[in-house]
mmJSON file of the N, C-alpha and C atoms, coordinates in Angstrom:
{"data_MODEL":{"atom_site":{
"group_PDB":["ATOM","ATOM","ATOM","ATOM","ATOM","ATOM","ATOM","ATOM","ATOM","ATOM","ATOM","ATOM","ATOM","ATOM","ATOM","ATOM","ATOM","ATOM","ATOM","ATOM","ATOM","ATOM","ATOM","ATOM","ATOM","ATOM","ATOM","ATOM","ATOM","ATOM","ATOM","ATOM","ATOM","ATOM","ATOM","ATOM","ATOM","ATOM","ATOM","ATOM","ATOM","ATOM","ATOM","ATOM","ATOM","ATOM","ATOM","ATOM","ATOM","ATOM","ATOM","ATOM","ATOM","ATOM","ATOM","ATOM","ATOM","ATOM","ATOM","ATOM","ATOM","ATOM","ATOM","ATOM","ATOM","ATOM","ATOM","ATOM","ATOM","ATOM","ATOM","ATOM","ATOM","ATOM","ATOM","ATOM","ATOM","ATOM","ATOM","ATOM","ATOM","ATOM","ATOM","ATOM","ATOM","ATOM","ATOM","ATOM","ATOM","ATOM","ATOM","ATOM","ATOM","ATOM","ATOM","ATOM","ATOM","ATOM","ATOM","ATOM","ATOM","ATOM","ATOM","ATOM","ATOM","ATOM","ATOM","ATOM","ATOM","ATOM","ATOM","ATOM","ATOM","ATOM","ATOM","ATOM","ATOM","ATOM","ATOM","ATOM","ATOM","ATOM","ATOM","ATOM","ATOM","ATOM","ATOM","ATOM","ATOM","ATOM","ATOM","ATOM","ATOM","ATOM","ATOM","ATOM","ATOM","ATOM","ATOM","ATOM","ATOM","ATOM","ATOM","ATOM","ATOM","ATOM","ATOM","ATOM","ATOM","ATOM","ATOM","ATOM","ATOM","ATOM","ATOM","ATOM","ATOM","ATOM","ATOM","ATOM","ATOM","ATOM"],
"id":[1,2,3,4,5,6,7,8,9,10,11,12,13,14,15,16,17,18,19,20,21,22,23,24,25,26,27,28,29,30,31,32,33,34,35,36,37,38,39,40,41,42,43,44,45,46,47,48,49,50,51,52,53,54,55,56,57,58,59,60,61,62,63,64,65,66,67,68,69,70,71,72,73,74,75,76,77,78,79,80,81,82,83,84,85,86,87,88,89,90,91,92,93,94,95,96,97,98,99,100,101,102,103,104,105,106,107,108,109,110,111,112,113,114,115,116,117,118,119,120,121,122,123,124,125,126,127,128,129,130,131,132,133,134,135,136,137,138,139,140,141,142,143,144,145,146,147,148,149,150,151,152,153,154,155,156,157,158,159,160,161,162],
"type_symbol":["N","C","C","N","C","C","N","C","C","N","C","C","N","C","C","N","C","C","N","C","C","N","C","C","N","C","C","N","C","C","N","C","C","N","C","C","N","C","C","N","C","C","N","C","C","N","C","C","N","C","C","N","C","C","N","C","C","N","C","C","N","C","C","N","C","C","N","C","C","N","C","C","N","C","C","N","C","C","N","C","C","N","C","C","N","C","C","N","C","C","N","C","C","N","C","C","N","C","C","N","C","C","N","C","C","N","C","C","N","C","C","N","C","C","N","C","C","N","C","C","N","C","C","N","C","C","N","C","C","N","C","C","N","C","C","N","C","C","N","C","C","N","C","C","N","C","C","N","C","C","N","C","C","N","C","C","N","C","C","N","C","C"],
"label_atom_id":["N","CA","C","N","CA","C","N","CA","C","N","CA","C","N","CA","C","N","CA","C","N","CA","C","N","CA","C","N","CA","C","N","CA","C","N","CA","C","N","CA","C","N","CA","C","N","CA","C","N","CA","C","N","CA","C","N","CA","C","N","CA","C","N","CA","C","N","CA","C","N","CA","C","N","CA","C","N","CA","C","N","CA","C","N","CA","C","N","CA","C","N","CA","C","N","CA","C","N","CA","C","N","CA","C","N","CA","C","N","CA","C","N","CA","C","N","CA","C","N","CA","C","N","CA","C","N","CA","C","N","CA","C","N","CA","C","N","CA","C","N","CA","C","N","CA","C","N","CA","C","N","CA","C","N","CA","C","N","CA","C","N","CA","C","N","CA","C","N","CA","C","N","CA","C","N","CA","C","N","CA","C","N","CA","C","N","CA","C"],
"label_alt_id":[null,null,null,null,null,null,null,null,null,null,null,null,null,null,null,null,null,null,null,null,null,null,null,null,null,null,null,null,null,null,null,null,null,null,null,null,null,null,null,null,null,null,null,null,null,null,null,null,null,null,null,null,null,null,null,null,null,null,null,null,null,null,null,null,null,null,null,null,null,null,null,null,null,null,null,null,null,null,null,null,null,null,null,null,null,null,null,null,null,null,null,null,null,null,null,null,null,null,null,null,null,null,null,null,null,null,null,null,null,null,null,null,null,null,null,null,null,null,null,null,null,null,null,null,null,null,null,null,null,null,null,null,null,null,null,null,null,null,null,null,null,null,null,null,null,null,null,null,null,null,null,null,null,null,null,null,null,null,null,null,null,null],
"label_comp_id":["UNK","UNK","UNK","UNK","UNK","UNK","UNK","UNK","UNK","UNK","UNK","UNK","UNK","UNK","UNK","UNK","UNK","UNK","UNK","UNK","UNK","UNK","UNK","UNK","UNK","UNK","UNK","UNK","UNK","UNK","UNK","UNK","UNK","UNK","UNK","UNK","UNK","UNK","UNK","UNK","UNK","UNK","UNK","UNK","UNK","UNK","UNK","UNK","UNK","UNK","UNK","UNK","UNK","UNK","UNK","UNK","UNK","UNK","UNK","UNK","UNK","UNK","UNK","UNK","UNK","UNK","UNK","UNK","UNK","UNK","UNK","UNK","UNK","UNK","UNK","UNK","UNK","UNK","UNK","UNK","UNK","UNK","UNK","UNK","UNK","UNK","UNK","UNK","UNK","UNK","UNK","UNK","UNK","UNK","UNK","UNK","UNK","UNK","UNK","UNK","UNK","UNK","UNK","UNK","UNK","UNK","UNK","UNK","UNK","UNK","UNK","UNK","UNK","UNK","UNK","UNK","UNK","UNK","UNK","UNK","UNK","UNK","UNK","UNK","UNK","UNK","UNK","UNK","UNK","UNK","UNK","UNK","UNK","UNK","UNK","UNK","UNK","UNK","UNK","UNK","UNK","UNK","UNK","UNK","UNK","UNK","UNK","UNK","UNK","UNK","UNK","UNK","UNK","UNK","UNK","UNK","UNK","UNK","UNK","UNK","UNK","UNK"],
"label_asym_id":["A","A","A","A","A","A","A","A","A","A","A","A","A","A","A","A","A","A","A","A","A","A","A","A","A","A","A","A","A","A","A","A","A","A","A","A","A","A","A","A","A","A","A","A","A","A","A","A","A","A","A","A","A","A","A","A","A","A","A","A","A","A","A","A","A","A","A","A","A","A","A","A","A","A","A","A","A","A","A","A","A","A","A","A","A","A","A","A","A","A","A","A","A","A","A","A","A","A","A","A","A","A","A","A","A","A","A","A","A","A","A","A","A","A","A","A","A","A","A","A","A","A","A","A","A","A","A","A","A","A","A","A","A","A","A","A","A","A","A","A","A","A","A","A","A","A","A","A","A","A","A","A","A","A","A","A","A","A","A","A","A","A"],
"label_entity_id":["1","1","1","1","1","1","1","1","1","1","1","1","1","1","1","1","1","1","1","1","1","1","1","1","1","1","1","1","1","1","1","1","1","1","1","1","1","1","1","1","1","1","1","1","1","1","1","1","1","1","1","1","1","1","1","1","1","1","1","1","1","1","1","1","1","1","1","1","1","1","1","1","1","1","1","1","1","1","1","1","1","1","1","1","1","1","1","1","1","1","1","1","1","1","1","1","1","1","1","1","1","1","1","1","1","1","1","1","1","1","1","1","1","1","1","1","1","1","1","1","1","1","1","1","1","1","1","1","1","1","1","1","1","1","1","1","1","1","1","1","1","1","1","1","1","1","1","1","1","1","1","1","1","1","1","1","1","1","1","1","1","1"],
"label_seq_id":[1,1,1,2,2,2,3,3,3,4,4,4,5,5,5,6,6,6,7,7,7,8,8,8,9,9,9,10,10,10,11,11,11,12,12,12,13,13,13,14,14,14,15,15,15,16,16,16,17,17,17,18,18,18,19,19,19,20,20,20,21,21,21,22,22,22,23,23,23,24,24,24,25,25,25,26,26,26,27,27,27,28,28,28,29,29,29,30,30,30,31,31,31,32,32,32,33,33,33,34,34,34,35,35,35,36,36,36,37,37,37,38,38,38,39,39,39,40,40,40,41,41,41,42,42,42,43,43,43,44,44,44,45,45,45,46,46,46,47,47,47,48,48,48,49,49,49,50,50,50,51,51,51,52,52,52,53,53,53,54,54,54],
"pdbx_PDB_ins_code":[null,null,null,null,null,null,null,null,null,null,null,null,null,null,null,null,null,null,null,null,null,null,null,null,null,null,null,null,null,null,null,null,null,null,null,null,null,null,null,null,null,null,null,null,null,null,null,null,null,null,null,null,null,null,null,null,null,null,null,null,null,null,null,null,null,null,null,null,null,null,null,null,null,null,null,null,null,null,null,null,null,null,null,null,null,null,null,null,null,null,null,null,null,null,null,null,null,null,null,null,null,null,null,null,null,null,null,null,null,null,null,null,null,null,null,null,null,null,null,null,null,null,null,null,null,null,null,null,null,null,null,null,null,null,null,null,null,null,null,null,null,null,null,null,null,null,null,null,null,null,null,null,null,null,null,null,null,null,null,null,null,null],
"Cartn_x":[3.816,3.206,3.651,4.562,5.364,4.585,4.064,2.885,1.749,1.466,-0.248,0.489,1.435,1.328,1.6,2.671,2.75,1.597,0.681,-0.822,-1.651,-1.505,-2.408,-1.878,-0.428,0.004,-0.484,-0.743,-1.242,-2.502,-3.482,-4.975,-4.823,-4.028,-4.455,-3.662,-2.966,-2.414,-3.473,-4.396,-4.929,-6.172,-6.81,-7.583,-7.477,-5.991,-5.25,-5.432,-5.328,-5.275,-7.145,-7.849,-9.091,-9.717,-9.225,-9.505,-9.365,-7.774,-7.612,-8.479,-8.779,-9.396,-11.159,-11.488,-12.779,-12.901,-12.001,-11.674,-11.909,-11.175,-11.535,-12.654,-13.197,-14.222,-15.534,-16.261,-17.167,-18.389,-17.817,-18.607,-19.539,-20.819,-21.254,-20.837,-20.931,-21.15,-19.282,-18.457,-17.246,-16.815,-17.79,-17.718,-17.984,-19.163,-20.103,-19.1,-18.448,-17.751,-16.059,-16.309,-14.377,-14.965,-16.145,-16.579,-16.897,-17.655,-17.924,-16.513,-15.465,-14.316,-14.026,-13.888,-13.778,-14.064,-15.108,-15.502,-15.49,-15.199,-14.849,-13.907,-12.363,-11.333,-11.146,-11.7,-11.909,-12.04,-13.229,-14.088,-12.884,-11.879,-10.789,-9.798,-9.522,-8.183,-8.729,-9.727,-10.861,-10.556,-11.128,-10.902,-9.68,-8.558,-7.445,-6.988,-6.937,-6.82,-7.668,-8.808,-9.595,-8.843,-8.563,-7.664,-6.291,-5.824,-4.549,-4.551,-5.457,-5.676,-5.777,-6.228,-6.826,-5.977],
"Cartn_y":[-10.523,-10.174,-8.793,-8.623,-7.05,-6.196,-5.937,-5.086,-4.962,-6.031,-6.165,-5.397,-5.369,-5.028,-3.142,-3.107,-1.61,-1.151,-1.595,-0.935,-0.811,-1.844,-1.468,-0.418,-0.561,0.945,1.785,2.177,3.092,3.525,2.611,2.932,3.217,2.548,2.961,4.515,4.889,6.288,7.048,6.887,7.856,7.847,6.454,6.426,7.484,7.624,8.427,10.005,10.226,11.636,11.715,11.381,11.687,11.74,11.042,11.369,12.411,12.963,14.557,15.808,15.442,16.185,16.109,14.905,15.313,15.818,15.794,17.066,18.329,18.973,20.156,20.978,19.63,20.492,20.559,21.554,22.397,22.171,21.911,21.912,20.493,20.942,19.199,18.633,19.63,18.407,17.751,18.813,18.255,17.216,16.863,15.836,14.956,15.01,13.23,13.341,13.558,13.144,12.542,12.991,12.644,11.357,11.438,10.188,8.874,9.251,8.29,7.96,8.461,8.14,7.135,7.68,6.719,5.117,5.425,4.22,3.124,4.049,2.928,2.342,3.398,2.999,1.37,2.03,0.796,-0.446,-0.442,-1.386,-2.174,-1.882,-2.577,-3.242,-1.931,-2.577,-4.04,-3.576,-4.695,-5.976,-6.001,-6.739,-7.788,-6.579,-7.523,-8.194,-7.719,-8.197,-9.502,-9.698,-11.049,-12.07,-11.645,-12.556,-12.942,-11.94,-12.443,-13.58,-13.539,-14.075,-15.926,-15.701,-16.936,-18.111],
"Cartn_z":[-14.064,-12.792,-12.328,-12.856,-12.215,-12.778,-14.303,-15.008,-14.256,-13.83,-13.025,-11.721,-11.328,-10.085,-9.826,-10.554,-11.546,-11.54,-11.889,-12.72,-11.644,-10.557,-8.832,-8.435,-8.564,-7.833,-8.373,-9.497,-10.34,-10.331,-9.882,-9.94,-8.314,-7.429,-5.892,-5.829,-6.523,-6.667,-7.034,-8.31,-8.703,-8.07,-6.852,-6.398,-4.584,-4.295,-3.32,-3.74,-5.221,-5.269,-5.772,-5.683,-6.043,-4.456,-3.619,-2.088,-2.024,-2.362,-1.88,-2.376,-3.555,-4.539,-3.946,-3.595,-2.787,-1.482,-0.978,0.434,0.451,-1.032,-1.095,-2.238,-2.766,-3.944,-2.779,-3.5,-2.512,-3.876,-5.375,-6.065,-6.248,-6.248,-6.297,-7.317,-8.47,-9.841,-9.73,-9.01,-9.513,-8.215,-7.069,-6.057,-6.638,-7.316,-8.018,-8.989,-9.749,-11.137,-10.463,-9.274,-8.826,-7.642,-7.304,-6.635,-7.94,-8.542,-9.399,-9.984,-10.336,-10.651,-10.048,-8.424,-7.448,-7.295,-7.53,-7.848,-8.327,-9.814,-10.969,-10.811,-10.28,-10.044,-8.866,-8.103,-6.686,-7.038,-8.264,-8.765,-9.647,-10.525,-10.867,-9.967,-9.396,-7.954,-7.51,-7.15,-6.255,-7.089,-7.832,-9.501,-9.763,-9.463,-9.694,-8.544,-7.654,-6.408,-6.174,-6.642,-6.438,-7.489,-8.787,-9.554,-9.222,-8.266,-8.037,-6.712,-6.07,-4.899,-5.337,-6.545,-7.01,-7.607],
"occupancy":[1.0,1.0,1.0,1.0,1.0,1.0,1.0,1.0,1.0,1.0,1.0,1.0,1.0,1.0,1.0,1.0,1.0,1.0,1.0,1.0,1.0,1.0,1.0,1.0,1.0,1.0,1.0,1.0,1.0,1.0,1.0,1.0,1.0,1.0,1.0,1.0,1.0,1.0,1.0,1.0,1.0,1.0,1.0,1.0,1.0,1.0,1.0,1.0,1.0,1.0,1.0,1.0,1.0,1.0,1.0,1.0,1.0,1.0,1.0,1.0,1.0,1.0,1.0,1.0,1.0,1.0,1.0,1.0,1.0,1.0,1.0,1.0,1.0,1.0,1.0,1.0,1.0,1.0,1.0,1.0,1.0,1.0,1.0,1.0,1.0,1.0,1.0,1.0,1.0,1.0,1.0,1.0,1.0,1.0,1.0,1.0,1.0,1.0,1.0,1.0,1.0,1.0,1.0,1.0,1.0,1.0,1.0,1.0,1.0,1.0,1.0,1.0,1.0,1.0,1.0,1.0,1.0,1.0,1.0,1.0,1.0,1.0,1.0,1.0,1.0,1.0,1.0,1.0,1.0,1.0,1.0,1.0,1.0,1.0,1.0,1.0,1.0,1.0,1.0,1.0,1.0,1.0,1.0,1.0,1.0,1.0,1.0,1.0,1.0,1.0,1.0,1.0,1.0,1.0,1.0,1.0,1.0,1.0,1.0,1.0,1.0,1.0],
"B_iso_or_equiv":[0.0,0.0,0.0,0.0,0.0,0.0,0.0,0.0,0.0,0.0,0.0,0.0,0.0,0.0,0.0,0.0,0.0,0.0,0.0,0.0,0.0,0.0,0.0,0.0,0.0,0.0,0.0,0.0,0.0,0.0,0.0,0.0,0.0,0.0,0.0,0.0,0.0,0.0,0.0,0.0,0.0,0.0,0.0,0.0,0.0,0.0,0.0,0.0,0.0,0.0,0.0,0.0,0.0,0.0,0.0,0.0,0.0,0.0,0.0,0.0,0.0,0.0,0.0,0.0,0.0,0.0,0.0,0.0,0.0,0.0,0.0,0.0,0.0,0.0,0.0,0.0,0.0,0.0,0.0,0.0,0.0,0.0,0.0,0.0,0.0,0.0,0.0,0.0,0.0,0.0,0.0,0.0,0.0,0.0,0.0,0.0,0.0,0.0,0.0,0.0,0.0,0.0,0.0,0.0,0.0,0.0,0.0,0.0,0.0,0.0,0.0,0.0,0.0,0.0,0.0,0.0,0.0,0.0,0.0,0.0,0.0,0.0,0.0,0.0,0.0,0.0,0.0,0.0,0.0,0.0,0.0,0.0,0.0,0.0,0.0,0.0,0.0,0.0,0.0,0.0,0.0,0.0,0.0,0.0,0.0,0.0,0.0,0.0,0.0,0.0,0.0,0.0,0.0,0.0,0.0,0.0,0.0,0.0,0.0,0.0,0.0,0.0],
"pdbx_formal_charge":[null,null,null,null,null,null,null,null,null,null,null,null,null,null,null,null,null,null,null,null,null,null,null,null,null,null,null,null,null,null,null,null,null,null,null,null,null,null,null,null,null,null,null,null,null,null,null,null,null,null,null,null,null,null,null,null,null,null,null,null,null,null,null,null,null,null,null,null,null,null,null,null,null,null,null,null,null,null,null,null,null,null,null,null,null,null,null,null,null,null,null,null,null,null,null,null,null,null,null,null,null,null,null,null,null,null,null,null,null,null,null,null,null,null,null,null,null,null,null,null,null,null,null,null,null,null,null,null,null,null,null,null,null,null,null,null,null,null,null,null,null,null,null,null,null,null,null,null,null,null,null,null,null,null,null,null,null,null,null,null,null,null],
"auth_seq_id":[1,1,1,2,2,2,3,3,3,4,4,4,5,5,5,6,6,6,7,7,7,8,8,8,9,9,9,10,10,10,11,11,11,12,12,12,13,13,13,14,14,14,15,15,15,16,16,16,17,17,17,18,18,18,19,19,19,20,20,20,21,21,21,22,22,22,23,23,23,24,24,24,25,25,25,26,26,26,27,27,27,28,28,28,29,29,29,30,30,30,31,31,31,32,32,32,33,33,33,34,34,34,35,35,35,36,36,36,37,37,37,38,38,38,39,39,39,40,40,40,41,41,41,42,42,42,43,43,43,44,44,44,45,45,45,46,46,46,47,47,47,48,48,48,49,49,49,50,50,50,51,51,51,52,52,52,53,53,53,54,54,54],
"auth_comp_id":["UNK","UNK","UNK","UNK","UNK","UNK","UNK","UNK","UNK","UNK","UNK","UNK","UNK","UNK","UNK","UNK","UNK","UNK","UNK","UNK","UNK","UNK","UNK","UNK","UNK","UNK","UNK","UNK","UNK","UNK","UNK","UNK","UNK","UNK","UNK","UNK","UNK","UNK","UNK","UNK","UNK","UNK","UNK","UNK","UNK","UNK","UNK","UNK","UNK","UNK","UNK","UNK","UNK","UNK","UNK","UNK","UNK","UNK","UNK","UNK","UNK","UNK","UNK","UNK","UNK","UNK","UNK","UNK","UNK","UNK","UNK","UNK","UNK","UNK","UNK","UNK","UNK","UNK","UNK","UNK","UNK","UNK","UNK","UNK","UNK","UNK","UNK","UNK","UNK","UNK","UNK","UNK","UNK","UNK","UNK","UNK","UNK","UNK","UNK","UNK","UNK","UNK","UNK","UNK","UNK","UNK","UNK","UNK","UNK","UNK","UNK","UNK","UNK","UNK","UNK","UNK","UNK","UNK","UNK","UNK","UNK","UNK","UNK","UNK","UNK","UNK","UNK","UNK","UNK","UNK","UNK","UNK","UNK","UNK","UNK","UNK","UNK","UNK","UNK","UNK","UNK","UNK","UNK","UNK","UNK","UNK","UNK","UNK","UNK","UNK","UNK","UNK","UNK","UNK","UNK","UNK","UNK","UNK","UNK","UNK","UNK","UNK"],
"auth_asym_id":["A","A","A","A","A","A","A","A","A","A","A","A","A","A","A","A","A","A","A","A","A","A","A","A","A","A","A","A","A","A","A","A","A","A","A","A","A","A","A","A","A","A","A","A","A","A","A","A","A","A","A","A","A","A","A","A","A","A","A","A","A","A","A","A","A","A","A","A","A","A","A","A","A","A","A","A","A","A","A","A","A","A","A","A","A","A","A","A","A","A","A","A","A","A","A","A","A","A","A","A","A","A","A","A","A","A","A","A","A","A","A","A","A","A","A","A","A","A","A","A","A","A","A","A","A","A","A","A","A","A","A","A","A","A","A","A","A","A","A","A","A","A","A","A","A","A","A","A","A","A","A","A","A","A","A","A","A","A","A","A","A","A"],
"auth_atom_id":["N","CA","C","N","CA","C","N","CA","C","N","CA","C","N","CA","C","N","CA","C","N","CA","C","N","CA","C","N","CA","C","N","CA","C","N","CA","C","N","CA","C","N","CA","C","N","CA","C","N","CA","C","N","CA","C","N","CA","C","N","CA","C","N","CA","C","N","CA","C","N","CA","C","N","CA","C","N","CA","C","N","CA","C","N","CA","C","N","CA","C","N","CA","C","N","CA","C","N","CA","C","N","CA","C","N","CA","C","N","CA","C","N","CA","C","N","CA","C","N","CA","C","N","CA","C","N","CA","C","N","CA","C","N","CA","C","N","CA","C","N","CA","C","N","CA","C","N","CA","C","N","CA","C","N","CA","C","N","CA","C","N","CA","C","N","CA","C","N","CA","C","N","CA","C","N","CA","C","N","CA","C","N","CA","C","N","CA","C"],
"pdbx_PDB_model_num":[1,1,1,1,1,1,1,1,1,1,1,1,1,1,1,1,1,1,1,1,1,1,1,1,1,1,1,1,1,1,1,1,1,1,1,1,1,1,1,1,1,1,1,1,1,1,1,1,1,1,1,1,1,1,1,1,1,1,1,1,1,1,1,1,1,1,1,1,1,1,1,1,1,1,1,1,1,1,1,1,1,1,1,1,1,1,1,1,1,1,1,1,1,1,1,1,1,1,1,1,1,1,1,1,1,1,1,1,1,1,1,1,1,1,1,1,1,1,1,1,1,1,1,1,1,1,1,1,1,1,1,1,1,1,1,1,1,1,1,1,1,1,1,1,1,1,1,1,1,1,1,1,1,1,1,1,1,1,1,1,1,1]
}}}
């Protein structure tokens, strides 16, 4: 359980620095590629978080 939990911190980290990183891009293509990141990332956290609940 300590791995799974390690690994949330890890995706909500890199989901923290892709916030910052869409603050300051001005470029579209490099907004949609650090949003869609976003996303994907969320889409796991989210993920494990429903399995752990369970």
């Amino acid at each position: 359980m300590d791995n799974k939990n390690a690994a949330m911190a890890r995706l909500q980290q890199s989901i923290d620095a892709i916030n910052k990183r869409l603050a300051i891009d001005s470029n579209d293509l490099d907004y949609e590629t650090h949003l869609r990141q976003k996303r994907q990332l969320q889409q796991i956290l989210d993920r494990m978080k429903a399995g752990e609940q369970k």
